[in-house]
VMD Tcl script that builds the backbone (N, CA, C; Angstrom):
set m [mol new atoms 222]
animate dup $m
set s [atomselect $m all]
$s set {name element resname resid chain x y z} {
  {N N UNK 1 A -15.121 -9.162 5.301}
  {CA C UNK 1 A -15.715 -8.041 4.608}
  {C C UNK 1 A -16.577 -8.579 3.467}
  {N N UNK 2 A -17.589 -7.924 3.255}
  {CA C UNK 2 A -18.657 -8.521 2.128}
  {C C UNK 2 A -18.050 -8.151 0.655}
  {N N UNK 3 A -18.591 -8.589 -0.345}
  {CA C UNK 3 A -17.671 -8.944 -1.449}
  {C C UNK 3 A -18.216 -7.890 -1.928}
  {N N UNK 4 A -17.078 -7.126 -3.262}
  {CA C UNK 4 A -17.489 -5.686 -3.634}
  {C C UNK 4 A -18.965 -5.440 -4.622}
  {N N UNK 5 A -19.444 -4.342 -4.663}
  {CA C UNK 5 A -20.848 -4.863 -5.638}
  {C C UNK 5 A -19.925 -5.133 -6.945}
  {N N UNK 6 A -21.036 -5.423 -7.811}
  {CA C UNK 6 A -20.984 -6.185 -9.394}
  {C C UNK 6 A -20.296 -4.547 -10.557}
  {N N UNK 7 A -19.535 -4.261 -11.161}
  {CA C UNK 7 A -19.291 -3.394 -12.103}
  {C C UNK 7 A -20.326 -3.147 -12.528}
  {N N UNK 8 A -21.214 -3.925 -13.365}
  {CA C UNK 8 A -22.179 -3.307 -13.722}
  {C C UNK 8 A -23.043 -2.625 -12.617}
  {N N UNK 9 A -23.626 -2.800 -11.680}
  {CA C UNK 9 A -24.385 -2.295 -10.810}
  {C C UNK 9 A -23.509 -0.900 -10.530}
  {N N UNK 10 A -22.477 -1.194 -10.377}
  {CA C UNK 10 A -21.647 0.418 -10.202}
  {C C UNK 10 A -21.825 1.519 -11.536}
  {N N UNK 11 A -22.000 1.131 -12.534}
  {CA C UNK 11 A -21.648 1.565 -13.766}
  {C C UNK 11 A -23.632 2.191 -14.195}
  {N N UNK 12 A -24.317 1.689 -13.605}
  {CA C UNK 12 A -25.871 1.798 -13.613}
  {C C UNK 12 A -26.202 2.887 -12.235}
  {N N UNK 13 A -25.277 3.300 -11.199}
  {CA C UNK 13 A -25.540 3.616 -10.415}
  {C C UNK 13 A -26.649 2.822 -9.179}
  {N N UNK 14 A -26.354 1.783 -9.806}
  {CA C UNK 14 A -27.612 0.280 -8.692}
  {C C UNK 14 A -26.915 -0.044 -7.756}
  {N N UNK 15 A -25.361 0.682 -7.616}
  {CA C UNK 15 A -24.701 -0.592 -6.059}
  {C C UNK 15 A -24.969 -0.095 -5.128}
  {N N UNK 16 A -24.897 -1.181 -3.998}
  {CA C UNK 16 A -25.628 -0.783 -2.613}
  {C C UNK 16 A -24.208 -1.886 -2.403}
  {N N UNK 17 A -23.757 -1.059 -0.887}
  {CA C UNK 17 A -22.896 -0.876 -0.179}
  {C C UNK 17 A -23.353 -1.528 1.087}
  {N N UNK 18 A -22.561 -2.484 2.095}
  {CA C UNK 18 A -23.078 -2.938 2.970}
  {C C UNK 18 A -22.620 -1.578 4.572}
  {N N UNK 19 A -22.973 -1.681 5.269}
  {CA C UNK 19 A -22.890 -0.829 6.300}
  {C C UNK 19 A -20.981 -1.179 6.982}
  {N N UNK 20 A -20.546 -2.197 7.054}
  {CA C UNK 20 A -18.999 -2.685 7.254}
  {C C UNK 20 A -17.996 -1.468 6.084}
  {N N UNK 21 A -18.914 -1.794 4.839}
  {CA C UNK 21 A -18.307 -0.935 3.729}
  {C C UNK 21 A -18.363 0.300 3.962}
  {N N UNK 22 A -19.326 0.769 4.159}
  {CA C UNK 22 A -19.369 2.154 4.286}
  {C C UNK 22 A -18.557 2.636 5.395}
  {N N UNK 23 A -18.808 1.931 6.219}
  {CA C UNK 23 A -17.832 2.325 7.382}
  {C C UNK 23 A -16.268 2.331 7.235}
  {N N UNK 24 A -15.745 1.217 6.247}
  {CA C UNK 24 A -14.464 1.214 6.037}
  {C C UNK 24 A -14.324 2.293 4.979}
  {N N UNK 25 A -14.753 2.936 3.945}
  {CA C UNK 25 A -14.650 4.367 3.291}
  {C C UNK 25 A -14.926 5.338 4.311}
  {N N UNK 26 A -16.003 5.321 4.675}
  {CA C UNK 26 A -15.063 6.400 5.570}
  {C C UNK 26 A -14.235 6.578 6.605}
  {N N UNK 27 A -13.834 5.810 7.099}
  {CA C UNK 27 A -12.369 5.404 8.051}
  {C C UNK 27 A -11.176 5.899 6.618}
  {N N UNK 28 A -11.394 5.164 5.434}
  {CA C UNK 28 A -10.625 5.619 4.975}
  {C C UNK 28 A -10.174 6.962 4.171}
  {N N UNK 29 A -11.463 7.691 4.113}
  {CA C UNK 29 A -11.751 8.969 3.652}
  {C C UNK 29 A -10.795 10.141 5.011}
  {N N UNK 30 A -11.450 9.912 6.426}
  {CA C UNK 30 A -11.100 10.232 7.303}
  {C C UNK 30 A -9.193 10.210 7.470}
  {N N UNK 31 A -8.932 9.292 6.709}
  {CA C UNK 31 A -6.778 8.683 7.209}
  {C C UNK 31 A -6.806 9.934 5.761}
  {N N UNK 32 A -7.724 10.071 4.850}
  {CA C UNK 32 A -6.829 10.729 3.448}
  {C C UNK 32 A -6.639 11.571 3.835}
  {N N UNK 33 A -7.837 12.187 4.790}
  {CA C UNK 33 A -7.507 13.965 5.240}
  {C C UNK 33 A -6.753 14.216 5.967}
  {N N UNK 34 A -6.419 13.143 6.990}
  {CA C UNK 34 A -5.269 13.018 8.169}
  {C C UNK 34 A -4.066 13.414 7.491}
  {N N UNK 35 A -3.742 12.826 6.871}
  {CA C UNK 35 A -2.462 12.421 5.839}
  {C C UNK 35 A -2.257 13.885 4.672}
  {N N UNK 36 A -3.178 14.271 4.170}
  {CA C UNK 36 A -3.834 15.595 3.304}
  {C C UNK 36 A -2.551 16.734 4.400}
  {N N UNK 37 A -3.595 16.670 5.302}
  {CA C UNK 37 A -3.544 17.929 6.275}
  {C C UNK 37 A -2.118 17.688 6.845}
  {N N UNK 38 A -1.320 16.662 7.423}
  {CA C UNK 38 A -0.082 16.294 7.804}
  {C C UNK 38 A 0.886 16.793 6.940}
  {N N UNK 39 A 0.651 16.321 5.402}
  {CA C UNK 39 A 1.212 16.821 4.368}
  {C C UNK 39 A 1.582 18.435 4.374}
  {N N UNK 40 A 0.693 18.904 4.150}
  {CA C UNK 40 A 0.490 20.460 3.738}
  {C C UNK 40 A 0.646 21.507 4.757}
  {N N UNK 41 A 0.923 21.144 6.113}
  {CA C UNK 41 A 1.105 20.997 7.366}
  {C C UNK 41 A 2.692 21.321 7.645}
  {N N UNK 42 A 3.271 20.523 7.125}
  {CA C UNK 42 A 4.679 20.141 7.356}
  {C C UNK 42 A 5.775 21.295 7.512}
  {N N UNK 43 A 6.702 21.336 8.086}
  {CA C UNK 43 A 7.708 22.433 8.064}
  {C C UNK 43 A 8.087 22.782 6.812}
  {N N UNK 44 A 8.384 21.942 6.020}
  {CA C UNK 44 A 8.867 21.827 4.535}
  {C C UNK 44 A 8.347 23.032 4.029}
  {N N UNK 45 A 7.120 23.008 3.760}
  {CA C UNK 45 A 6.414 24.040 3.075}
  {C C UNK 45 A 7.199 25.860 3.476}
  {N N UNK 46 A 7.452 25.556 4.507}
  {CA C UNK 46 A 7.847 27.297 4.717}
  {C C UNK 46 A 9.035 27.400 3.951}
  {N N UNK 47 A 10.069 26.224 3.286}
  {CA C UNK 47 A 10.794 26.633 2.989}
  {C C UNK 47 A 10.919 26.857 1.066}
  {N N UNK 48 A 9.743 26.342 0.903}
  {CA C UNK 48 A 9.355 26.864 -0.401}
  {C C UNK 48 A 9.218 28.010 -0.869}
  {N N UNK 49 A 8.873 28.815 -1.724}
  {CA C UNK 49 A 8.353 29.833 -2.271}
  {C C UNK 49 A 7.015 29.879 -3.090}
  {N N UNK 50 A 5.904 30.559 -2.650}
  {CA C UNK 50 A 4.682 30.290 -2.663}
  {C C UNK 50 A 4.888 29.922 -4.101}
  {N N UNK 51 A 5.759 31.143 -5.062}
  {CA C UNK 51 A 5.458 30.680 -6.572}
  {C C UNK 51 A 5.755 29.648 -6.868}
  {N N UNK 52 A 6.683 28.768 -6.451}
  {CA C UNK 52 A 7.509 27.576 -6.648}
  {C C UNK 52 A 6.505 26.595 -5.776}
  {N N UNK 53 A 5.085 26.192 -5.524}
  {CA C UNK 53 A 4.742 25.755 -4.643}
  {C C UNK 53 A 4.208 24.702 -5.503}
  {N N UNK 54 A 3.804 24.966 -6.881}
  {CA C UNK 54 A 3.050 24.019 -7.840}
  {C C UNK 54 A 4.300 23.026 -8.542}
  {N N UNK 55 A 5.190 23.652 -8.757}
  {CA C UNK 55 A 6.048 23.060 -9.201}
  {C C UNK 55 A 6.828 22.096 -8.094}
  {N N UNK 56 A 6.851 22.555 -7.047}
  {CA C UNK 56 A 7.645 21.638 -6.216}
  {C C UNK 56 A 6.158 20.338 -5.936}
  {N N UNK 57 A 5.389 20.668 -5.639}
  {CA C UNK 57 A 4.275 19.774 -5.451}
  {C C UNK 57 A 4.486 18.220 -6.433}
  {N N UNK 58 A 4.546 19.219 -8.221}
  {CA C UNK 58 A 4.219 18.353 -8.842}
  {C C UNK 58 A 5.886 17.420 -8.764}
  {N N UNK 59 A 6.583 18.135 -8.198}
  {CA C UNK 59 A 8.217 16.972 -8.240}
  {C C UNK 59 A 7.976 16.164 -6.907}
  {N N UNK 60 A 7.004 16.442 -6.325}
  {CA C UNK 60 A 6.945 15.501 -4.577}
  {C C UNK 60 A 6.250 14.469 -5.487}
  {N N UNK 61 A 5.124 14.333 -5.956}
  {CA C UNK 61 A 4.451 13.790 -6.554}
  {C C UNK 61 A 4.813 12.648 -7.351}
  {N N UNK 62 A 6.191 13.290 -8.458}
  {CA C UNK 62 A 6.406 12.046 -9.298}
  {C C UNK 62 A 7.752 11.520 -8.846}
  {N N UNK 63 A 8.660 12.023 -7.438}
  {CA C UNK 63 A 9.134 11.637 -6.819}
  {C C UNK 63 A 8.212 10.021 -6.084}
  {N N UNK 64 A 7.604 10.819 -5.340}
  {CA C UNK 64 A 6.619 9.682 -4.728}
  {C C UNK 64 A 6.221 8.439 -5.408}
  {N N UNK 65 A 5.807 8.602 -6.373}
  {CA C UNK 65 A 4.768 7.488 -7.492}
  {C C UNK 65 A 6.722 6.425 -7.743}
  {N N UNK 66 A 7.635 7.303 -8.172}
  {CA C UNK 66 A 8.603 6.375 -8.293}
  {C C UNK 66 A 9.792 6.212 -7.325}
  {N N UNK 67 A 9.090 6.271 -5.893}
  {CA C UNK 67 A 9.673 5.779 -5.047}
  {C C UNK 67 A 11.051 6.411 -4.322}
  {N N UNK 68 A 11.152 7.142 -5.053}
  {CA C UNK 68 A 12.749 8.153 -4.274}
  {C C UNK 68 A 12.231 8.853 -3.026}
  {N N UNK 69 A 13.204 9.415 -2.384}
  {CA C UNK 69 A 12.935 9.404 -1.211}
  {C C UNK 69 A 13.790 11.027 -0.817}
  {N N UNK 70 A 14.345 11.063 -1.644}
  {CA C UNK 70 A 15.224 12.198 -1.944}
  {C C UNK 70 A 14.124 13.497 -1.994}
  {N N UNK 71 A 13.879 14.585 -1.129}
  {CA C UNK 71 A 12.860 15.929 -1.495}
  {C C UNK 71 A 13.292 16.655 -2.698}
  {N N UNK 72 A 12.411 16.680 -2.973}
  {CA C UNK 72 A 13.216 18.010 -3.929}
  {C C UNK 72 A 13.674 19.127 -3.746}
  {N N UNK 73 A 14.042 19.782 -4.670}
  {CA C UNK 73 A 14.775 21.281 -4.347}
  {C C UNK 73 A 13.798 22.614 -4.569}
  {N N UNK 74 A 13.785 22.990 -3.269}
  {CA C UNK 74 A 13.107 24.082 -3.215}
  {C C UNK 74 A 12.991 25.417 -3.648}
}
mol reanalyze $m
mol bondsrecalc $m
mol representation Tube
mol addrep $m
């Protein structure tokens, strides 16, 4: 894979992206929505309560970031 552009050139809006690159963002843009939509998708969700939907989100969330594995309570 070609080496990433320069910070500054990113930071100037000057980077240019090789065509491998671009292609691997969006391959990987493409897995976020996969994964997005799988998510939000899930059986889980029906057993929420729409009001409780932000709040349980934000406990999947900092569940996730620190690794438990445990769902939360719905």
């Amino acid at each position: 894979m070609d080496a990433e552009p320069a910070a500054m050139a990113v930071v100037a809006l000057e980077a240019e992206i090789s065509d491998e690159q671009r292609q691997a963002l969006a391959d990987a843009r493409e897995r976020r929505l996969e994964v997005v939509e799988t998510l939000h998708r899930h059986s889980f969700w029906a057993t929420v309560e729409p009001s409780d939907r932000i709040k349980v989100q934000t406990a999947l969330r900092k569940a996730a970031r620190a690794g438990d594995q445990t769902p939360p309570a719905a």
